[in-house]
N, C-alpha and C positions, 0 to 999 in steps of 0.2 A: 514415569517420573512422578514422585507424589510434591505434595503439596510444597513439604521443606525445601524441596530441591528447586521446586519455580520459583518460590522467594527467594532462594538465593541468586540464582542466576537474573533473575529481574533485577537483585538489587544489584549484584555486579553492572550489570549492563547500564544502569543509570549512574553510579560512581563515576566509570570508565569515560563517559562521555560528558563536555563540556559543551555540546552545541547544544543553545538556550530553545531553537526552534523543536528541536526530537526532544528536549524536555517536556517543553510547551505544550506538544502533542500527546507525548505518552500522557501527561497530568487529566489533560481535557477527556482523550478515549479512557481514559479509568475514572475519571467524574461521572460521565456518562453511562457508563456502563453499571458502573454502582446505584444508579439514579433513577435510570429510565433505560424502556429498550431504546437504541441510537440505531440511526440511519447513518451509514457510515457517510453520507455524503454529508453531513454535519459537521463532523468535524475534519472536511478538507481544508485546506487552505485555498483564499482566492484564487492564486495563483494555478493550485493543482485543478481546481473547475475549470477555469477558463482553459488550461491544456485537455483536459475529457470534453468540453466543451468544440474546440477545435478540432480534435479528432473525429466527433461526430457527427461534423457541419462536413468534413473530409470523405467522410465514409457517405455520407448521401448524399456527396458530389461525385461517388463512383471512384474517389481516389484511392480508397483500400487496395488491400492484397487478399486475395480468399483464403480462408481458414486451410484449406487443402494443398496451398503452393506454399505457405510457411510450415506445414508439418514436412514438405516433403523436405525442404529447405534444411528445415534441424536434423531430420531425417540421414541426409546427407552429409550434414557435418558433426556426427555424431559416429556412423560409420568410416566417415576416411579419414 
């Protein structure tokens, strides 16, 4: 895909959409990126830390699933 063709389809994809928040987003990760190298966790939202935030207080409370019982998982529902 060269150049022409990612502006296009970047600028479709922001016409198409009216929700102010994935505006909001995309504006900030291309401020950033233009600006400075970004730490993607910069520009999460509160909301999306505190869910990775949860999950990681989950995970070293031994509540996960191992990496090897959801590959079989997809695994399996991928073949039947």
């Amino acid at each position: 895909m060269n150049t022409a063709e990612i502006k296009s389809n970047l600028h479709r994809l922001v016409v198409e959409t009216d929700d102010i928040n994935i505006l909001n987003k995309i504006e900030t990760f291309f401020l950033q990126l233009k600006t400075k190298n970004i730490d993607w966790w910069d520009i999460l939202s509160v909301h999306e830390k505190k869910t990775i935030e949860k999950g990681i207080k989950q995970l070293d409370n031994g509540e996960g699933i191992p990496h090897n019982i959801v590959r079989e998982k997809v695994e399996n529902l991928l073949t039947n």
